[in-house]
SETOR-188152 format. One record per residue: residue number from 0; residue in one letter; chain; z, x, y of N, C-alpha, C in turn. Coordinates in nm, 2 decimals. Example, Ala and Ser with C-alpha at 12.3 -4.5 7.8 and 13.67 -1.06 7.14 Angstrom:
BEGIN
{r 0, A, A, {0.78, 1.32, -0.57}, {0.78, 1.23, -0.45}, {0.78, 1.32, -0.33}}
{r 1, S, A, {0.71, 1.28, -0.22}, {0.71, 1.37, -0.11}, {0.79, 1.29, 0.00}}
***
This chain:
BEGIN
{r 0, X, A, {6.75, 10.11, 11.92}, {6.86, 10.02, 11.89}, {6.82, 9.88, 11.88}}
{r 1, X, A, {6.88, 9.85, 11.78}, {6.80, 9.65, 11.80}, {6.92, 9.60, 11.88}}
{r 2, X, A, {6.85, 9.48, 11.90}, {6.89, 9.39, 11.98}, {7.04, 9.31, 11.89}}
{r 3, X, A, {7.15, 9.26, 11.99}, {7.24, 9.25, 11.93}, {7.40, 9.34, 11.86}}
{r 4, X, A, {7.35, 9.42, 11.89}, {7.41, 9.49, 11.81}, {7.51, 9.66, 11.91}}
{r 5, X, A, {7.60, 9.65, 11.89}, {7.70, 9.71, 12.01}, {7.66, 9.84, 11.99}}
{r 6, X, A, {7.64, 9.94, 12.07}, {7.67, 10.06, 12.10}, {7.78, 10.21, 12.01}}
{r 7, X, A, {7.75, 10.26, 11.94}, {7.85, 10.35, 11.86}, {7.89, 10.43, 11.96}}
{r 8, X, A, {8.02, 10.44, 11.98}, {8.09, 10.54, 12.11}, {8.05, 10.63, 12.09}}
{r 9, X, A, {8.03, 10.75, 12.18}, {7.99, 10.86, 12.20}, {8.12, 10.95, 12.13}}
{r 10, X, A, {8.24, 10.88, 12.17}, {8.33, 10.99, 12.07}, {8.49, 10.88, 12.09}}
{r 11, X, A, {8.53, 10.87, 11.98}, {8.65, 10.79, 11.96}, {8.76, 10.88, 11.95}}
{r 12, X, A, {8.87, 10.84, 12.07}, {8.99, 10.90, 12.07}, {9.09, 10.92, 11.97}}
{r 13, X, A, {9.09, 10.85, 11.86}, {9.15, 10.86, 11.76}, {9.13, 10.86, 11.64}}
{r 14, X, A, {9.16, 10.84, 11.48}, {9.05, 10.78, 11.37}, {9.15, 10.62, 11.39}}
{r 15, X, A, {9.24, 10.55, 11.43}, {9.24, 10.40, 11.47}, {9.15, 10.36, 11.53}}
{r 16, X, A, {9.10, 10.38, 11.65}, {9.00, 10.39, 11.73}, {8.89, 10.35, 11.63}}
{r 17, X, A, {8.83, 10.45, 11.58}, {8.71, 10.44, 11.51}, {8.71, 10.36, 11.37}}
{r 18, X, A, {8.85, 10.31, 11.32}, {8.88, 10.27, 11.21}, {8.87, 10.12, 11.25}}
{r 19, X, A, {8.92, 10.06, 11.37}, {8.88, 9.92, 11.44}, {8.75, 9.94, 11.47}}
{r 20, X, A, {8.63, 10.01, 11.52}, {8.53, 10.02, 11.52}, {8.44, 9.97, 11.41}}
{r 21, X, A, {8.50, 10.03, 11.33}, {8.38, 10.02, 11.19}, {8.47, 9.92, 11.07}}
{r 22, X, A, {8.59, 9.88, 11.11}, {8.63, 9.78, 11.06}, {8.57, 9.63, 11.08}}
{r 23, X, A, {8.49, 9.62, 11.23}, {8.44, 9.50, 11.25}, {8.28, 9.54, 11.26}}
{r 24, X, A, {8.21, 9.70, 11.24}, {8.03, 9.69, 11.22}, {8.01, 9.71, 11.06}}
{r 25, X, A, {7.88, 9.70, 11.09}, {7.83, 9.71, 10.93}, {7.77, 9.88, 10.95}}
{r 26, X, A, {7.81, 9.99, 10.88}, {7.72, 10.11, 10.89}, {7.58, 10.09, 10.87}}
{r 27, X, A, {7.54, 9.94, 10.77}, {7.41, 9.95, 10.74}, {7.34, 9.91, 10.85}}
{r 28, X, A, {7.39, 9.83, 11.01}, {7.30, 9.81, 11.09}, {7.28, 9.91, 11.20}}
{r 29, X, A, {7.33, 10.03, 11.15}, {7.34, 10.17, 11.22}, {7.30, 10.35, 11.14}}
{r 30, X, A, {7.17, 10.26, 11.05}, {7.09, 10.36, 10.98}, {7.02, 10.47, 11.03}}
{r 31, X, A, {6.95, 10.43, 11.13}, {6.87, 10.48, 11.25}, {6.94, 10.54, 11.30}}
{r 32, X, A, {7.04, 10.57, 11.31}, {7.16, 10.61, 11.40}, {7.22, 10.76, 11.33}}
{r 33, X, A, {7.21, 10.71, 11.18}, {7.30, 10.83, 11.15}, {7.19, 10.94, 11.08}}
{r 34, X, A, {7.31, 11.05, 11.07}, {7.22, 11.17, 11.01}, {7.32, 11.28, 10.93}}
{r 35, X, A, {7.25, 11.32, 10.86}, {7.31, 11.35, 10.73}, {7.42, 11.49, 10.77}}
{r 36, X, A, {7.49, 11.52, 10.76}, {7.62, 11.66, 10.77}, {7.65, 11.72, 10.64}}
{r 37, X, A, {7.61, 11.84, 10.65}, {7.70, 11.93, 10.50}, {7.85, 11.94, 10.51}}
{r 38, X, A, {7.91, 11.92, 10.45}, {8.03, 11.90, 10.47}, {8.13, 12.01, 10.33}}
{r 39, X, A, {8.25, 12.08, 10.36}, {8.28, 12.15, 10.22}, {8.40, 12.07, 10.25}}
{r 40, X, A, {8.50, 12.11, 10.14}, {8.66, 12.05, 10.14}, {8.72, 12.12, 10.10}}
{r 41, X, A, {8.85, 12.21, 10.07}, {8.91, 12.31, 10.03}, {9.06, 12.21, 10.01}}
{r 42, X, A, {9.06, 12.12, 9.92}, {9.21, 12.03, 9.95}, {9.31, 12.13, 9.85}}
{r 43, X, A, {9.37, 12.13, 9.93}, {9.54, 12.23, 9.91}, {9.61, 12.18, 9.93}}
{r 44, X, A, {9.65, 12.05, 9.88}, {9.75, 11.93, 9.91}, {9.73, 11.84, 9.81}}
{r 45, X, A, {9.83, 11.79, 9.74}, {9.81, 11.66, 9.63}, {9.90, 11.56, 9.62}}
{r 46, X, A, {9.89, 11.45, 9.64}, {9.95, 11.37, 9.67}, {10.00, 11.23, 9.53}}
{r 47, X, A, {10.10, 11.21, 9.50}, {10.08, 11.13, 9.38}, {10.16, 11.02, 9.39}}
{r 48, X, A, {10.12, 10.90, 9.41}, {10.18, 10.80, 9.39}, {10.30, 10.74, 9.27}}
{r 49, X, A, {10.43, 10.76, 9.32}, {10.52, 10.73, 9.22}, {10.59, 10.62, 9.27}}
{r 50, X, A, {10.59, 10.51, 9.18}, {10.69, 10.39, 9.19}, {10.81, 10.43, 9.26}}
{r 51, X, A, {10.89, 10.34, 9.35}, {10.99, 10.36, 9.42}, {11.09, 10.20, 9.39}}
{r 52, X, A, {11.20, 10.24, 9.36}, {11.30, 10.12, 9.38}, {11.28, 10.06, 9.49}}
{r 53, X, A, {11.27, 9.92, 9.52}, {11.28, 9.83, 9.66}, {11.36, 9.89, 9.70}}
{r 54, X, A, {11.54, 9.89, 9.66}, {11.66, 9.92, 9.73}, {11.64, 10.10, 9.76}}
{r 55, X, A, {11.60, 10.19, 9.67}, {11.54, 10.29, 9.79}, {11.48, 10.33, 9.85}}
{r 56, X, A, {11.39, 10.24, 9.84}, {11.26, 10.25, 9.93}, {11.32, 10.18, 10.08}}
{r 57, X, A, {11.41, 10.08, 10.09}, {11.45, 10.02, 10.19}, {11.58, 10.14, 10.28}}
{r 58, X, A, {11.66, 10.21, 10.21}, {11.73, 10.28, 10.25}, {11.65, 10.40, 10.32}}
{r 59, X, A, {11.53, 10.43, 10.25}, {11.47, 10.53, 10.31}, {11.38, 10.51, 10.47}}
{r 60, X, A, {11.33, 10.40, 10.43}, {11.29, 10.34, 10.54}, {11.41, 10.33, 10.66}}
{r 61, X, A, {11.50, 10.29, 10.65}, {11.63, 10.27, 10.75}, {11.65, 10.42, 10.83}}
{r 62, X, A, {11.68, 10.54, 10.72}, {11.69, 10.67, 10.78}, {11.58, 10.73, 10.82}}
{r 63, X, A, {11.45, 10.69, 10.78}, {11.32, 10.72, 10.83}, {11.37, 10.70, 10.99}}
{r 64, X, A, {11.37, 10.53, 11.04}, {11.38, 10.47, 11.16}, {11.47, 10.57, 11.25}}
{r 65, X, A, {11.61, 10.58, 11.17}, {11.68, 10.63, 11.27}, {11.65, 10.83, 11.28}}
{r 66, X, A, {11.58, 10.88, 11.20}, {11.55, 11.02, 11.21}, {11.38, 11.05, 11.25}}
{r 67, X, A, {11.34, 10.93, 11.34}, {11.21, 10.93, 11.36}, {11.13, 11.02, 11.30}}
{r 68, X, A, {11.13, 10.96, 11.17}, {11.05, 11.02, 11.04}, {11.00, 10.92, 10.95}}
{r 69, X, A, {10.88, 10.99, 10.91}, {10.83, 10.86, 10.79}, {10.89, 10.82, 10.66}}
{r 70, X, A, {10.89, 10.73, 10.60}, {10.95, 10.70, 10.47}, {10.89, 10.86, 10.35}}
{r 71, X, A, {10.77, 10.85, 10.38}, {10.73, 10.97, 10.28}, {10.81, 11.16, 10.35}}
{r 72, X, A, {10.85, 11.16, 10.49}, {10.90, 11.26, 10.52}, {11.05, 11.22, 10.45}}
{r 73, X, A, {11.08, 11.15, 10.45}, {11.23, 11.10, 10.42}, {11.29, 11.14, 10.25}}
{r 74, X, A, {11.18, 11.09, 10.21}, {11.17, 11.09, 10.04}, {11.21, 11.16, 9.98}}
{r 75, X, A, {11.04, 11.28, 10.01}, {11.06, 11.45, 10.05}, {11.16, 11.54, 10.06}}
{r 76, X, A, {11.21, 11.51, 10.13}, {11.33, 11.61, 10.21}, {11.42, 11.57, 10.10}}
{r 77, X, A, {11.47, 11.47, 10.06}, {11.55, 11.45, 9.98}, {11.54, 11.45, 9.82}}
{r 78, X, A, {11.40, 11.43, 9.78}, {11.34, 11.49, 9.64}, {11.37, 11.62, 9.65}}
{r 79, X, A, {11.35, 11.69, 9.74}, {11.33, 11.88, 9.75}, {11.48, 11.91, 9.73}}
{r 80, X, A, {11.56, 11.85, 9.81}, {11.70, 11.91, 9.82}, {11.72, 11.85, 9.68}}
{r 81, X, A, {11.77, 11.76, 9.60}, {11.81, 11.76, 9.48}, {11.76, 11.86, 9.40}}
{r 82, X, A, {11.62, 11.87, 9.37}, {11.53, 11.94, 9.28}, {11.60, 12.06, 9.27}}
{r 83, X, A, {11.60, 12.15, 9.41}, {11.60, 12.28, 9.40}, {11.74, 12.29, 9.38}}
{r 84, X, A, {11.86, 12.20, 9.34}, {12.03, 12.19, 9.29}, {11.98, 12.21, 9.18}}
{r 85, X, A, {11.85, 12.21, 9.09}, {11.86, 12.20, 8.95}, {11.81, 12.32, 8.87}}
{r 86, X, A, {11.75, 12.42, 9.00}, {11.69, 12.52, 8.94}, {11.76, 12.61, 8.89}}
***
């Protein structure tokens, strides 16, 4: 390890955790350190960014708060329920 330079935790409780971690190191001063993982991905989820009205996106956010739910759980639930009125 050179000199200067903090310690990589043994294991981070969260990915916030490790996201402030490596938000303030450089990976490049932690070369020595790392080592390479085979890694696969099987993604069965797609996600697509679609423009939202301010004024819905603010109502959604409101009933998010009060149904401790996210704006994108909120959205959801309510894209799904119209949609499937149309089938």
């Amino acid at each position: 390890m050179s000199k200067g330079r903090d310690v990589i935790p043994e294991h981070f409780n969260n990915a916030e955790e490790a996201g402030k971690f490596w938000d303030s190191h450089s990976s490049a001063n932690y070369w020595d350190e790392m080592e390479e993982k085979e890694m696969e991905f099987d993604i069965q989820k797609r996600t697509f960014l679609v423009p939202v009205d301010s004024r819905v996106y603010l109502l959604a956010k409101k009933q998010a708060e009060v149904e401790h739910q996210t704006v994108e759980q909120i959205i959801n639930t309510l894209l799904n329920r119209e949609l499937v009125k149309t089938k």
